[in-house]
C-alpha positions in Angstrom: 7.3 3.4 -7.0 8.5 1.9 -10.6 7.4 3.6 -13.6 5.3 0.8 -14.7 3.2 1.7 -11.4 2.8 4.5 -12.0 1.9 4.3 -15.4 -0.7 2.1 -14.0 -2.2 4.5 -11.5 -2.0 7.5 -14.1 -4.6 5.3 -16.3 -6.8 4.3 -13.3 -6.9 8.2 -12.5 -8.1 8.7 -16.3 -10.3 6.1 -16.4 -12.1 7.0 -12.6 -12.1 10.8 -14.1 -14.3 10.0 -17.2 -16.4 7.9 -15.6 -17.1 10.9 -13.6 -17.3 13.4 -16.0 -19.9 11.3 -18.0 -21.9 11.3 -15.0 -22.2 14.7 -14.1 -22.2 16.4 -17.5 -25.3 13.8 -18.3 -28.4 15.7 -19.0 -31.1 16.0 -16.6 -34.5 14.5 -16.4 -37.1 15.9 -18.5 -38.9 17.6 -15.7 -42.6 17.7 -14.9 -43.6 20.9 -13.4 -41.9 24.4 -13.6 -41.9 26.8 -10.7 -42.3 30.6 -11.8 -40.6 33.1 -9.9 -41.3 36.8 -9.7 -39.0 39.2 -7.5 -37.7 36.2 -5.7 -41.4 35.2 -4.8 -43.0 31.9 -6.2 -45.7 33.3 -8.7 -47.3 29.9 -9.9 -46.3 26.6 -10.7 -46.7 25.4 -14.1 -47.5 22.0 -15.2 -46.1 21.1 -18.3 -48.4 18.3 -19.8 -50.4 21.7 -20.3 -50.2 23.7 -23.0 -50.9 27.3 -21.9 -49.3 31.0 -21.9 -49.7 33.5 -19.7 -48.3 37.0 -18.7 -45.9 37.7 -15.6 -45.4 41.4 -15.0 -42.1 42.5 -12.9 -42.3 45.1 -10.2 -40.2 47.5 -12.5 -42.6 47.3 -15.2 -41.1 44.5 -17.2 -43.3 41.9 -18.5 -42.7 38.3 -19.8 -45.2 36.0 -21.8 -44.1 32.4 -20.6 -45.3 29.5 -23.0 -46.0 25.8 -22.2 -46.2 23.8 -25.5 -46.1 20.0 -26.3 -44.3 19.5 -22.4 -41.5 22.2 -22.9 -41.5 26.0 -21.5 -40.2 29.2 -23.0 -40.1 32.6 -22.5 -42.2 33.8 -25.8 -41.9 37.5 -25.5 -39.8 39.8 -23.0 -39.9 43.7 -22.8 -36.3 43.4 -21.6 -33.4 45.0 -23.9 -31.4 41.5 -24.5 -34.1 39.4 -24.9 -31.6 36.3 -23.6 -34.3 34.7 -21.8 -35.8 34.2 -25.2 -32.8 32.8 -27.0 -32.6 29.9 -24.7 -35.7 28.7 -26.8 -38.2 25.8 -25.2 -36.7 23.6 -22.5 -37.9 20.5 -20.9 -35.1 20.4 -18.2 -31.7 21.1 -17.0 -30.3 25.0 -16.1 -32.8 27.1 -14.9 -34.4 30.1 -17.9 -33.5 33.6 -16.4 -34.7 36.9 -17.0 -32.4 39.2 -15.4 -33.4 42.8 -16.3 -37.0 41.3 -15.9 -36.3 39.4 -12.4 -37.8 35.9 -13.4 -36.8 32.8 -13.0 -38.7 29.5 -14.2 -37.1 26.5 -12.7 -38.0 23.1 -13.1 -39.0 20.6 -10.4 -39.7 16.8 -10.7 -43.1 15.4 -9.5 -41.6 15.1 -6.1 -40.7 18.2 -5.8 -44.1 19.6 -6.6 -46.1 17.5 -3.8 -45.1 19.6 -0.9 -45.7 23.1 -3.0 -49.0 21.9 -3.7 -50.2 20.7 -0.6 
């Protein structure tokens, strides 16, 4: 191959790269509902149009206060030492909020999603 061809494909790969990258680093869909898990178990599923706040206790004796407020969640208060799950602040979408220490997980689901856990 000449230079100039392979100057040519060199851009192409660029340019198909970017396009890519734009794709996947796009933020996700503000999500309707938010599954709260416990353990590993499904605890409730949250619907955040709501606003509400409840209380999940961990088997170790951890305890979370999980808020819904104006169609974002957030873990509000945490007995856990870090207290990362409350940094992340109140989400609407996009990487799951974990509470390691405290075993929970709150990950959000699109309306589709939700119609086969509600039956």
């Amino acid at each position: 191959m000449k230079t100039k061809q392979w100057i040519l494909l060199i851009c192409l790969l660029l340019i198909l790269c970017a396009g890519l990258s734009v794709f996947l680093l796009r933020p996700g869909e503000n999500a309707c509902f938010a599954e709260i898990i416990s353990d590993g178990a499904a605890v409730k599923t949250v619907d955040l149009r709501v606003d509400q706040s409840f209380t999940v206790d961990a088997p170790n004796g951890g305890r979370n206060t999980v808020t819904v407020r104006e169609g974002k969640i957030a873990v509000t208060e945490a007995s856990c030492p870090d207290h990362y799950c409350m940094a992340r602040g109140y989400c609407d979408g996009g990487a799951q909020i974990v509470c390691l220490p405290n075993r929970l997980v709150i990950r959000f689901l699109g309306e589709r999603e939700v119609d086969l856990d509600l039956g």
